[in-house]
DRENFI-625240 format. One record per residue (C-alpha): residue number from 0; residue in three letters; x, z, y. Coordinates in nm, 2 decimals, always signed. Layout:
BEGIN
   i  aa      u      w      v
 NUM ALA      X      Z      Y
...
# end
This chain:
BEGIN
   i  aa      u      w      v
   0 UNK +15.40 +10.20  +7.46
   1 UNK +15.14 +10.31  +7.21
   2 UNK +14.88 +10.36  +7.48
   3 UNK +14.94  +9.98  +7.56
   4 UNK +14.95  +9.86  +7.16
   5 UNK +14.64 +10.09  +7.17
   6 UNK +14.41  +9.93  +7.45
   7 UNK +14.53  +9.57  +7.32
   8 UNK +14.46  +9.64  +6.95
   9 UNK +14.12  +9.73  +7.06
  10 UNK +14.03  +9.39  +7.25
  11 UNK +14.18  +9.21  +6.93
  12 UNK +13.93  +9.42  +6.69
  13 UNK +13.63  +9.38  +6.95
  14 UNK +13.69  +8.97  +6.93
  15 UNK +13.71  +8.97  +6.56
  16 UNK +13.39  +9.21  +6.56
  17 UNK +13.15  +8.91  +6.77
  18 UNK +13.31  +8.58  +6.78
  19 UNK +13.41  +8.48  +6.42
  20 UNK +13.16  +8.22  +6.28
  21 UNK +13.20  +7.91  +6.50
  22 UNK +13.44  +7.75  +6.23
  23 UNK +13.35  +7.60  +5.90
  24 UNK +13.65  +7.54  +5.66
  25 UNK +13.58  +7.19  +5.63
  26 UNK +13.83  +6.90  +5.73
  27 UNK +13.74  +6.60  +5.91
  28 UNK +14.07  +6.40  +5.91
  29 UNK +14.01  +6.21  +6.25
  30 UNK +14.40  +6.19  +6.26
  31 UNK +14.59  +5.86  +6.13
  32 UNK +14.94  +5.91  +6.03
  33 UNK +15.15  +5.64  +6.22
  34 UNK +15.52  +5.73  +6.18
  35 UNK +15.73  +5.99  +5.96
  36 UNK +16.09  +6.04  +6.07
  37 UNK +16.29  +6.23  +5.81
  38 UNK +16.70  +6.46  +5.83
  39 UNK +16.82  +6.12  +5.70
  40 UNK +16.67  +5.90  +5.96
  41 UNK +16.82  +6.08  +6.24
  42 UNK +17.17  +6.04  +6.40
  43 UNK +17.27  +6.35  +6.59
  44 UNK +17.54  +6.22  +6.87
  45 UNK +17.70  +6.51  +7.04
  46 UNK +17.74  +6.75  +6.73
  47 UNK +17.91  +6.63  +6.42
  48 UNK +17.69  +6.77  +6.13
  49 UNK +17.39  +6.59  +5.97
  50 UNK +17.09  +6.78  +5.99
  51 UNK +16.91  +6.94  +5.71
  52 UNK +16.55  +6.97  +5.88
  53 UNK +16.41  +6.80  +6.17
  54 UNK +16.01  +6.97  +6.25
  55 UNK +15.79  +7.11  +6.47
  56 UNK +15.86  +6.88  +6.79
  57 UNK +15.77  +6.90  +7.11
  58 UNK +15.66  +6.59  +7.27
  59 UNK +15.63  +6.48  +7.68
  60 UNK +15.51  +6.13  +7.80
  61 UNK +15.71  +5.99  +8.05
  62 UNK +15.57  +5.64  +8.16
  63 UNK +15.55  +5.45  +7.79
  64 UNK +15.86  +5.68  +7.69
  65 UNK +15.80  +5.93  +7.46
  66 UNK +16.05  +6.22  +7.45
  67 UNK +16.02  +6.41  +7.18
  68 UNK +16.23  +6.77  +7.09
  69 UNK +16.25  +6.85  +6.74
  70 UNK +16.38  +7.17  +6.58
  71 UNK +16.65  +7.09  +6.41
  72 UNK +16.84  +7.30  +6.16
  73 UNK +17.21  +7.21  +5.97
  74 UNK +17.22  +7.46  +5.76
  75 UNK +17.06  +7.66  +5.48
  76 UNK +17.29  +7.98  +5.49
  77 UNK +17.15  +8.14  +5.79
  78 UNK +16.85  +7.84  +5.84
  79 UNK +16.96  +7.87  +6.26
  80 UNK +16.75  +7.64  +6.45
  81 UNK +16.83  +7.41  +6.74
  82 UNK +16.66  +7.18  +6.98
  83 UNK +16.73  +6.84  +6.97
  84 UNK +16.53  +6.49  +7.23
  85 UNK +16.48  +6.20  +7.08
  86 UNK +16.32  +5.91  +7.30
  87 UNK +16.07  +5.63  +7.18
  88 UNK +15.86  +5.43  +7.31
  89 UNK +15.53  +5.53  +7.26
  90 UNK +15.39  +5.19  +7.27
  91 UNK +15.65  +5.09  +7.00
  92 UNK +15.43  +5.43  +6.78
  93 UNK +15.08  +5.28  +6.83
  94 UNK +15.21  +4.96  +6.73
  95 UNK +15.34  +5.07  +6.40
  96 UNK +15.69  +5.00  +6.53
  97 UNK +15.99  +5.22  +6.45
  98 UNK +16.35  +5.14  +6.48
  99 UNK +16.60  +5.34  +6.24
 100 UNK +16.86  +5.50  +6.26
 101 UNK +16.69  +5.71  +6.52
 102 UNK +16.91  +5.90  +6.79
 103 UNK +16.90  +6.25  +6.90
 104 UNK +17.12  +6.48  +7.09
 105 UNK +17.11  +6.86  +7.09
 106 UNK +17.00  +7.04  +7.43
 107 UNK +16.95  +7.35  +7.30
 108 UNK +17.15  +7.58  +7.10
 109 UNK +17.12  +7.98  +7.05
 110 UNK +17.36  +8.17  +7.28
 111 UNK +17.18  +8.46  +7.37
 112 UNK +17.16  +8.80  +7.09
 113 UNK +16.79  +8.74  +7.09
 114 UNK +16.79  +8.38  +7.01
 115 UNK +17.09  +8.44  +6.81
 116 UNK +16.92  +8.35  +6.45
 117 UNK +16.78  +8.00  +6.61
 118 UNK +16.57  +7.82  +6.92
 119 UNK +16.24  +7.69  +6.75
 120 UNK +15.93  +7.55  +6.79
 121 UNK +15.90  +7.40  +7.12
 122 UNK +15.66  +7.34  +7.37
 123 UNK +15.72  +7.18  +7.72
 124 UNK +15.59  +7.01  +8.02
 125 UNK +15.74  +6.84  +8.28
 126 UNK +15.75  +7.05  +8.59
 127 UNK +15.91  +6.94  +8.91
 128 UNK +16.16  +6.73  +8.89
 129 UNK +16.25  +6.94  +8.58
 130 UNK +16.09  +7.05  +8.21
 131 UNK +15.95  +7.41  +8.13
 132 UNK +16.01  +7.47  +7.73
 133 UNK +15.84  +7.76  +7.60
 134 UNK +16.01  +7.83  +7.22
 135 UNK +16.07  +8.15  +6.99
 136 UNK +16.42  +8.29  +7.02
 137 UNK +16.43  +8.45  +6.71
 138 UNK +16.72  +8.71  +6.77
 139 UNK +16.79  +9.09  +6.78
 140 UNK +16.75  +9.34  +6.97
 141 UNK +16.98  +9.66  +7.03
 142 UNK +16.89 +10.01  +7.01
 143 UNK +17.17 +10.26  +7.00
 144 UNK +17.39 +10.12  +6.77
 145 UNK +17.18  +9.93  +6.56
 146 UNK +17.04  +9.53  +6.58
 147 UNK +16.69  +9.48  +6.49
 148 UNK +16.55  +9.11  +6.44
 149 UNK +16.27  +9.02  +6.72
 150 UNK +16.04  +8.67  +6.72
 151 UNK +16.11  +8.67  +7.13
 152 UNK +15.83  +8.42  +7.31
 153 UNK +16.11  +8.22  +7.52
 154 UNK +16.09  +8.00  +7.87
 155 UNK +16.42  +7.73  +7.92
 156 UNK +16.41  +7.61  +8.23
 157 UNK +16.59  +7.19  +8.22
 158 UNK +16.65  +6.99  +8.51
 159 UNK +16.63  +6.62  +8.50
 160 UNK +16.91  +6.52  +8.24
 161 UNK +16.78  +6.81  +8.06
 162 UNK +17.03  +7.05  +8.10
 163 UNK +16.90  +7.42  +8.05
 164 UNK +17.00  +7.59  +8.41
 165 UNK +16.80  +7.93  +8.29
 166 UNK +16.64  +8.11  +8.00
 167 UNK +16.50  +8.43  +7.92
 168 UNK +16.21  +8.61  +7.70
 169 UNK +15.88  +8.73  +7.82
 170 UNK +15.80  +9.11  +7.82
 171 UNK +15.42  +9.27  +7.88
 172 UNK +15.39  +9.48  +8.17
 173 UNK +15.17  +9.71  +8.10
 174 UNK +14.88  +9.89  +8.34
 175 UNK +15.13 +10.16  +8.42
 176 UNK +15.42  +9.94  +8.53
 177 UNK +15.62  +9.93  +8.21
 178 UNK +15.74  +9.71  +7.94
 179 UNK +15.60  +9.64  +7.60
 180 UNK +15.81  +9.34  +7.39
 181 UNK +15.56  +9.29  +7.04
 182 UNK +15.81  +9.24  +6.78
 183 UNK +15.69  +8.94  +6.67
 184 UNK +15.51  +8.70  +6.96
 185 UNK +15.52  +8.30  +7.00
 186 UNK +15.30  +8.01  +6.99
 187 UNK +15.24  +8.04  +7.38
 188 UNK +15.14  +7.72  +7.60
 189 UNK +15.12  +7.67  +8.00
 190 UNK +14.73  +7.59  +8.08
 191 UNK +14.88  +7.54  +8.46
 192 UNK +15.16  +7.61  +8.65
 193 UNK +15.14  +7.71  +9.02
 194 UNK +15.50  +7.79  +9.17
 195 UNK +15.59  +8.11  +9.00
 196 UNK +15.24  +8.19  +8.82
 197 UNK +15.09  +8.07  +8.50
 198 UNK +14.80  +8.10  +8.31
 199 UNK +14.91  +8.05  +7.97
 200 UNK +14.77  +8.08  +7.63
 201 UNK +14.98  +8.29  +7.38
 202 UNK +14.99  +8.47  +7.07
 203 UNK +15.17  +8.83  +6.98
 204 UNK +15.11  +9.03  +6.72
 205 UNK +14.97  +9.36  +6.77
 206 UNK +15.05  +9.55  +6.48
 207 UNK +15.00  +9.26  +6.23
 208 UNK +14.68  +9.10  +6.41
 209 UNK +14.73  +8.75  +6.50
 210 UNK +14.42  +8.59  +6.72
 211 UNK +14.49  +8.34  +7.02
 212 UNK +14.53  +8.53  +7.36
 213 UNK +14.55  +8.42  +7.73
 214 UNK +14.70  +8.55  +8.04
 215 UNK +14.85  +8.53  +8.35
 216 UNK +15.26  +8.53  +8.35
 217 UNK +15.46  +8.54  +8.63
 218 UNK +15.81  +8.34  +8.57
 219 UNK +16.01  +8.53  +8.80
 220 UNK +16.03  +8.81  +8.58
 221 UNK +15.89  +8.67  +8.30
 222 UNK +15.62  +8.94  +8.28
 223 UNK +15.20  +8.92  +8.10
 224 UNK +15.01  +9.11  +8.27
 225 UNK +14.82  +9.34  +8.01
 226 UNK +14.51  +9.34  +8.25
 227 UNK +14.50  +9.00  +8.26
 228 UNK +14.55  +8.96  +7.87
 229 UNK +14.25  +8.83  +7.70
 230 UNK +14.22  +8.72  +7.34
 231 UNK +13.97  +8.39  +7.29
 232 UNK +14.03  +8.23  +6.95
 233 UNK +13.96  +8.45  +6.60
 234 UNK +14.09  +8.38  +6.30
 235 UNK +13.80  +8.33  +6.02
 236 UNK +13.72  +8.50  +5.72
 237 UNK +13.86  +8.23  +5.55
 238 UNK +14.21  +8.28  +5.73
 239 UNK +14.50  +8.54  +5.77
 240 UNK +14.57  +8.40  +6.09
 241 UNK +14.53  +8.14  +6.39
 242 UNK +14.78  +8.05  +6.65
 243 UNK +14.79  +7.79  +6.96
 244 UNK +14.97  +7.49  +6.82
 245 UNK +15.05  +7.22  +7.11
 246 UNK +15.09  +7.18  +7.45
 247 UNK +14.77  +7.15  +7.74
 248 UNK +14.68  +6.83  +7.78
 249 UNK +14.44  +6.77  +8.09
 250 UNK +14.10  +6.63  +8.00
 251 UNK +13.99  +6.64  +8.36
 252 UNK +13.95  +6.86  +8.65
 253 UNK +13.93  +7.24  +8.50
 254 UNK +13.93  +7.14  +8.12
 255 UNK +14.24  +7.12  +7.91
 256 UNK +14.24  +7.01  +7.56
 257 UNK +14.53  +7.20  +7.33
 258 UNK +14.59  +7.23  +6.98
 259 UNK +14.56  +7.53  +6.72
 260 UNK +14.64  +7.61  +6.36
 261 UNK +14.47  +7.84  +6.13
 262 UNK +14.62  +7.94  +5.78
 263 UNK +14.36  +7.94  +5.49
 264 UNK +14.37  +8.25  +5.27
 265 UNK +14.27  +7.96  +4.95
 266 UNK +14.55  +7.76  +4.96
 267 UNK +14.79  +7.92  +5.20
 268 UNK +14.80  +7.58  +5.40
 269 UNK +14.79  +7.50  +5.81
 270 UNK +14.55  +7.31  +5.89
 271 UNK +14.48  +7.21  +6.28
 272 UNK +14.21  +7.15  +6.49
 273 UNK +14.13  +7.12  +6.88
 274 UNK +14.03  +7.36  +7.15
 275 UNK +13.89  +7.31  +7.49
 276 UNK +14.00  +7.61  +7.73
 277 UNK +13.86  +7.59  +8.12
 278 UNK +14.05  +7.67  +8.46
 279 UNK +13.93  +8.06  +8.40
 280 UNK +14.14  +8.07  +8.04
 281 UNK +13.79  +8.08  +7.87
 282 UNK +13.73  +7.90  +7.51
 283 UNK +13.46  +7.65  +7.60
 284 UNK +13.48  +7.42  +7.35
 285 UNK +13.65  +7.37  +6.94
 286 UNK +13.62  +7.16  +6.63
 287 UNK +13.69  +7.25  +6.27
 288 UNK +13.98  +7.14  +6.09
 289 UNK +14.12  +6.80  +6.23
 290 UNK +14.48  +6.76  +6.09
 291 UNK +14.61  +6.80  +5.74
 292 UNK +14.86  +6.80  +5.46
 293 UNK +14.77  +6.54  +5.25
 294 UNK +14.96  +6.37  +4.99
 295 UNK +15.38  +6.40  +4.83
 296 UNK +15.52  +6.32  +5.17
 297 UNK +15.29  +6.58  +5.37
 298 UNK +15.25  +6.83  +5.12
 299 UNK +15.60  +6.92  +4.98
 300 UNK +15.86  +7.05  +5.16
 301 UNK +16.07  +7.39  +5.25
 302 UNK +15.76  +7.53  +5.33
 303 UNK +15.46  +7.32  +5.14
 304 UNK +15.12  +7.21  +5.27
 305 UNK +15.21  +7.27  +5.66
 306 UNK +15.14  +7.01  +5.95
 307 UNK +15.26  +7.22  +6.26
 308 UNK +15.26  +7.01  +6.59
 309 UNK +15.39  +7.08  +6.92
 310 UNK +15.34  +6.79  +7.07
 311 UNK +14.97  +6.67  +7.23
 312 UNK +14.99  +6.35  +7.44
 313 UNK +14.71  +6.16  +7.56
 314 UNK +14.80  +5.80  +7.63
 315 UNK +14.52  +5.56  +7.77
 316 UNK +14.21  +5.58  +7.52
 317 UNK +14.50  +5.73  +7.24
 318 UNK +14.57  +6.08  +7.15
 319 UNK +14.91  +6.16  +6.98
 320 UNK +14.96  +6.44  +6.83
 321 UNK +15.35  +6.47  +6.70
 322 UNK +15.38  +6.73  +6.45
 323 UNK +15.61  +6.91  +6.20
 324 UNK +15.55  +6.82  +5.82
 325 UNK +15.62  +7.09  +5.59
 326 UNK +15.90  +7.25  +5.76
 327 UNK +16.09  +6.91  +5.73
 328 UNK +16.03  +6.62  +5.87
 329 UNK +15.87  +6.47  +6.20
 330 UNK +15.50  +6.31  +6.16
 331 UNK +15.29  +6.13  +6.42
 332 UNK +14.93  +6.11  +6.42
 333 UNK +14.71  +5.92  +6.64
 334 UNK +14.35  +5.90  +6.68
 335 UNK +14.11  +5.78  +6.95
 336 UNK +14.02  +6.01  +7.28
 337 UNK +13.63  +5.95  +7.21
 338 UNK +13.68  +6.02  +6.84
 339 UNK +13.85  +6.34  +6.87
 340 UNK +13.66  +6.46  +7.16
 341 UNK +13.29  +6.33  +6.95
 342 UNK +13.47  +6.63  +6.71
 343 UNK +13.44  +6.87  +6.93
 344 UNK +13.13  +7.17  +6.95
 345 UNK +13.10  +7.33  +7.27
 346 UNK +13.02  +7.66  +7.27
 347 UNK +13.03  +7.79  +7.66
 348 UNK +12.97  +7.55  +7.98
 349 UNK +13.25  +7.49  +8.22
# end
């Protein structure tokens, strides 16, 4: 595989070599927080422990329903993630309006060896008549007789009542028709879906360098193509890292609106901003810093100073984003469509 590690390595360095310098570590905090849900405000009704963490959600709009999947974690032995859905109404959010105790039910539990150590950080989209949840089985992996821990970027496959009827991790096929699994890859999002082809947006690491990526995957056997991988979003000199945050959300025909987090070397915080990609997985269009810590709430938990969303909905003139709060809780942000969009610098035409 090193010839593979090799080729990708070098698109990686050639990125970060030309296209750093369209960020400023600045803030604009076009984001309102409308509703924090906390462990305690959460009933869990099929599994009889109370959780310790609920973060990082996923979020879908169906009609003024919004379902959104949190990780959720019961334990801090081991720290093993779940997925749980929650529904609200999404009107009920904009309104300021939210009704405790809040109910959730688990749909996703590890039961593979490489998810064995937790299901987290969801993304999904409805598909079908069905969901498609992209998430990071963080498992093992077995070579001879020994178990070695993997970050695995995961597909579930739900139906309707949300019932997982298949799951698996992607693999890269490389240029010669072989495999290549990055021991540590997630953060991945569907631009589009067309029957068993993707483009999707994704982010291994190749031997510790973590930039945005995107690439054609075909779901049948859950394959990247490495020709078709191409990384598109640098980190900055004022971060280790950057990652894709949030689901696609469809601004109109051929430009798609998703979130992405950087972590600042300063204060070892992620912060979020926007990203416009277009039907050819090119980066036309990015803001700065958009969403926040800020404040005891925000700024203090398991892991401090993190707002980590999954979730991206757009909802008339509204844009949600539903995000984890420092690796505890559940916080939902809203701005306006113009506002965020007037944020936005592009950089390439459609």
């Amino acid at each position: 595989m090193s010839n593979a590690v090799d080729r990708l390595l070098n698109r990686a360095r050639e990125l970060l070599s030309r296209a750093r310098g369209i960020r400023r570590n600045v803030i604009d905090p076009v984001f309102k927080r409308v509703a924090l849900i906390t462990p305690s405000d959460v009933n869990v009704v099929n599994y009889p422990r109370r959780p310790v963490e609920v973060f990082n959600p996923a979020a879908v709009l169906n009609g003024d329903e919004l379902l959104i999947f949190p990780r959720i974690i019961f334990d801090y032995l081991n720290y093993v993630s779940s997925i749980g859905l929650i529904r609200l109404r999404v009107s009920d959010l904009i309104n300021g309006v939210l009704t405790k105790p809040i109910e959730a039910r688990l749909i996703m539990w590890p039961r593979e060896l490489w998810e064995f150590r937790g299901c987290e950080d969801p993304r999904v989209i409805k598909y079908g008549d069905g969901y498609l949840m992209l998430y990071t089985g963080w498992g093992y992996y077995l070579t001879g007789d020994e178990l070695k821990p993997r970050a695995h970027q995961a597909l579930a496959v739900l139906n309707s009542g949300f019932e997982v009827t298949g799951r698996g991790f992607f693999r890269i096929r490389t240029i010669n028709n072989d495999y290549y699994t990055p021991d540590f890859w997630k953060d991945s999002a569907f631009i589009r879906v067309n029957g068993d082809s993707a483009l999707m947006l994704t982010r291994p690491n190749i031997n510790g360098i973590e930039v945005g990526w995107v690439g054609y995957a075909d779901l049948r056997d859950l394959t990247v193509s490495e020709d078709s991988m191409k990384p598109i979003l640098p980190f900055e000199d004022f971060e280790f890292k950057v990652g894709w945050s949030t689901n696609a959300v469809e601004l109109s025909k051929g430009e798609y609106l998703v979130g992405w987090h950087g972590v600042v070397k300063d204060d070892y915080s992620y912060r979020n901003g926007l990203a416009v990609i277009n039907d050819d997985g090119e980066l036309i269009a990015i803001s700065n810093y958009l969403l926040a810590s800020g404040g005891l709430v925000e700024e203090y938990g398991d892991r401090p100073r993190v707002v980590f969303g999954d979730g991206l909905v757009k909802y008339g003139e509204w844009l949600m984003w539903v995000g984890g709060v420092s690796d505890y809780a559940v916080g939902v942000y809203l701005t306006s469509i113009n506002k965020a969009l007037n944020s936005i610098k592009y950089i390439k035409k459609s």
